[in-house]
C-alpha positions in Angstrom: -182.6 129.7 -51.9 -183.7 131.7 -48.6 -186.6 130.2 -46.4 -188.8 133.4 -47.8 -188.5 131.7 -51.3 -189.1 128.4 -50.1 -192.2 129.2 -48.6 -193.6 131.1 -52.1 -192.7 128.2 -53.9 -194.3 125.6 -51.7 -197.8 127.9 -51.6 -197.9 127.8 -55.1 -197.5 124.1 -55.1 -200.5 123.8 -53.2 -202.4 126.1 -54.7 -201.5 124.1 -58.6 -202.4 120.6 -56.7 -205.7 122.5 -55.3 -206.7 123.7 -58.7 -205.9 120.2 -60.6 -208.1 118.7 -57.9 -210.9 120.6 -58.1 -210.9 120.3 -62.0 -211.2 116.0 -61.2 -214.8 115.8 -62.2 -216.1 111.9 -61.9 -215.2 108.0 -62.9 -217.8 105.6 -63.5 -216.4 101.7 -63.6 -219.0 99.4 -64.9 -218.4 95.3 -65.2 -220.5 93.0 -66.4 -218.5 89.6 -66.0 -219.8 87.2 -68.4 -216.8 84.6 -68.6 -217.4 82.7 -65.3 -216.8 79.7 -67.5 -215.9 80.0 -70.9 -216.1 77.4 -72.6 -218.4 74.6 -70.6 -218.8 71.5 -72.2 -221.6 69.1 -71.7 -220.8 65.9 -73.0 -224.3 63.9 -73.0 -222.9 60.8 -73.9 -219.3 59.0 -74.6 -218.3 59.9 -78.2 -221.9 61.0 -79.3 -223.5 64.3 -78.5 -222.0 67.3 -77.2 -223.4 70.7 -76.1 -221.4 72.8 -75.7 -221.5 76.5 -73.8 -219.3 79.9 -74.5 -220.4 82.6 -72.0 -217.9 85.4 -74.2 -216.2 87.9 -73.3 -216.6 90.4 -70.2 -218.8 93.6 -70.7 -216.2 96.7 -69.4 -217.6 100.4 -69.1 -215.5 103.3 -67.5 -216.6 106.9 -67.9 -215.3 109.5 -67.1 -215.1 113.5 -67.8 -212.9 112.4 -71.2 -215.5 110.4 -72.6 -218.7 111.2 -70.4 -220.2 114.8 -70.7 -222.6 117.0 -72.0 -222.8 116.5 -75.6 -220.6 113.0 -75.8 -223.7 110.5 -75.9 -224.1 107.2 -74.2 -221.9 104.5 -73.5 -221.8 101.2 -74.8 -220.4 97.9 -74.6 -221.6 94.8 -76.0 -220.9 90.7 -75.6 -222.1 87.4 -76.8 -223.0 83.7 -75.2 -223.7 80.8 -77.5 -224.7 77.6 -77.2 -223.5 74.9 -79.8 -225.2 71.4 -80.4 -222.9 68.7 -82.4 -225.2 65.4 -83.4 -222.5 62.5 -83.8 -225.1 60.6 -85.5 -225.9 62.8 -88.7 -228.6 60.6 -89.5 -230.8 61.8 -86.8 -232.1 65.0 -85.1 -231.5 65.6 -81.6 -233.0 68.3 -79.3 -231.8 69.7 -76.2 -233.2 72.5 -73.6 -231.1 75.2 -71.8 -231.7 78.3 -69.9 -229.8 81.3 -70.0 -229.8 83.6 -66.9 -228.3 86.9 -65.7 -227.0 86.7 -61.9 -226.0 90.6 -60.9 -224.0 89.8 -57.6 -222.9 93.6 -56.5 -224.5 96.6 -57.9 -224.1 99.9 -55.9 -225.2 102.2 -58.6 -228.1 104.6 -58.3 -231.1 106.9 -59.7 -229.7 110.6 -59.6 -232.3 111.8 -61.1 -235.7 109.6 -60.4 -236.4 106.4 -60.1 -238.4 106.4 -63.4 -235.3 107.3 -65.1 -233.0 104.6 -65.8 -229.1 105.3 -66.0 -228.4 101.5 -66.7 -230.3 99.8 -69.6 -229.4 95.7 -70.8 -230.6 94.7 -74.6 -230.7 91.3 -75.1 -231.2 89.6 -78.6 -232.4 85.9 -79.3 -230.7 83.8 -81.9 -233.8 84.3 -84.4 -232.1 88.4 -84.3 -235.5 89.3 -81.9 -235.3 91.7 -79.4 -236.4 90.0 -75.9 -238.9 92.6 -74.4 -239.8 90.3 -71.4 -237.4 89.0 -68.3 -238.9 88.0 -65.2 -238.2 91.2 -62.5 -236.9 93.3 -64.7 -238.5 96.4 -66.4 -238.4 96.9 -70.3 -238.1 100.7 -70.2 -237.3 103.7 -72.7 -235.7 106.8 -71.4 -234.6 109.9 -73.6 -230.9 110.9 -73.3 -228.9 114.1 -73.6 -229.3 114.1 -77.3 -232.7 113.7 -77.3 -232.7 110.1 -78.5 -235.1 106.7 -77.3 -232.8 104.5 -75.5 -234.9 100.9 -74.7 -233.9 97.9 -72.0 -234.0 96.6 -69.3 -233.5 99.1 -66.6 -230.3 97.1 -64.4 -229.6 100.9 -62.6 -229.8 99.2 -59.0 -230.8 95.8 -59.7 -229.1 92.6 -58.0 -230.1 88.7 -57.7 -230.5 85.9 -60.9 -232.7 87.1 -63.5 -233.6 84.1 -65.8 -233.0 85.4 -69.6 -234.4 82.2 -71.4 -236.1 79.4 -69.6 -236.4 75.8 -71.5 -235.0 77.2 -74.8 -234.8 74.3 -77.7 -232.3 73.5 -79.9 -232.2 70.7 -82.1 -229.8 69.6 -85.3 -229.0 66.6 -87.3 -225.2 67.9 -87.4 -224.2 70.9 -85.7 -226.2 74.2 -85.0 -224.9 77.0 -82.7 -227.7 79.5 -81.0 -226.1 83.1 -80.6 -227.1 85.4 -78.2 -226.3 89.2 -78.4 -225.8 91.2 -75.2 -225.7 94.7 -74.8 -225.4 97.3 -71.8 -225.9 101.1 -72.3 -225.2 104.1 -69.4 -227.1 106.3 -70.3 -225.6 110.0 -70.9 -228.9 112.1 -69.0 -226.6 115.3 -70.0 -227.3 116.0 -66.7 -225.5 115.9 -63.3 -225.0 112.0 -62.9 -221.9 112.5 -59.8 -223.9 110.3 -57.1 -222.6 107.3 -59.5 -218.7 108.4 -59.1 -217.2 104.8 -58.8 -219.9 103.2 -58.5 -219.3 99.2 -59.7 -221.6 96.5 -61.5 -220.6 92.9 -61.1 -222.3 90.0 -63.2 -221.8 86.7 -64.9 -224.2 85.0 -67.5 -225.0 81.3 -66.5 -226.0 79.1 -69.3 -227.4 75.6 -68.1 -228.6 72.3 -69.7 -232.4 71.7 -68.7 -232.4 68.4 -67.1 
């Protein structure tokens, strides 16, 4: 092959890589990391009582121009975090307090289009199936997405430090009673141009804790 050849061939090279480049659209990677330890036990006496703490399973979001567009809706991933009381002595109730809180330690994503419209939105139910509308720094918010539906939560878009969730929550049993908690986290699909949150990450752990 003559050098005249080589250098036609190596053009169009760069001219394919150029065009498979430019067609890269964006990646979102969204974490929320809710296994920091999973199970914990609290034993509240030798051989009697336990309490006992499972903080589930990580929440894992990545979008990207496959499964994030116009037309492709929002996306959603979901966890749970319960809390399980076991009475050794069936013959009488026990009661116990915890708190559940939501510690966001990075968060570099942002508003692209306002700050009135969130792009990140948490849902939280309570073990009676009730839809907690109130957490301490955090705004309960509804924002319309690309289909035109009502998506409600709290706005986490650019949020960071402990949010407490449930403070001095009872639980009591005369034999064993387990408190579920339902976690979800939506990015919202704006249909709109949402690039300024290309790689953008969202790390977080749910902390469960005995009240003293």
């Amino acid at each position: 092959m003559n050098k005249k050849w080589k250098r036609i061939l190596i053009t169009l090279y760069v001219v394919a890589l150029c065009i498979m480049l430019s067609g890269a659209t964006f990646a979102y990677f969204l974490m929320i990391e809710v296994s920091n330890v999973s199970p914990k036990i609290e034993t509240q006496t030798a051989m009697t009582d336990w309490l006992i703490f499972n903080m589930g399973d990580s929440i894992n979001i990545i979008a990207n121009e496959e499964n994030f567009g116009p037309d492709m809706g929002d996306l959603v991933d979901s966890t749970q975090g319960t809390v399980t009381l076991r009475a050794a002595n069936n013959s009488e109730e026990i009661s116990y307090n915890y708190n559940i809180l939501l510690n966001i330690v990075a968060n570099d994503f942002e508003y692209t289009q306002d700050s009135d419209t969130p792009e990140i939105l948490l849902q939280v139910t309570d073990p009676e199936g009730n839809n907690v509308s109130s957490i301490p720094g955090l705004e309960y918010q509804s924002v319309v997405n690309g289909a035109g539906e009502a998506v409600r939560g709290f706005d986490i878009t650019n949020k960071v430090g402990e949010f407490l969730i449930a403070s001095n929550y009872p639980i009591s049993t005369t034999r064993e009673i387990v408190h579920t908690w339902d976690f979800e986290v939506i990015l919202v699909n704006l249909d709109s141009d949402q690039n300024a949150n290309t790689e953008k990450v969202l790390d977080a752990y749910l902390q469960i804790e005995k009240v003293s």
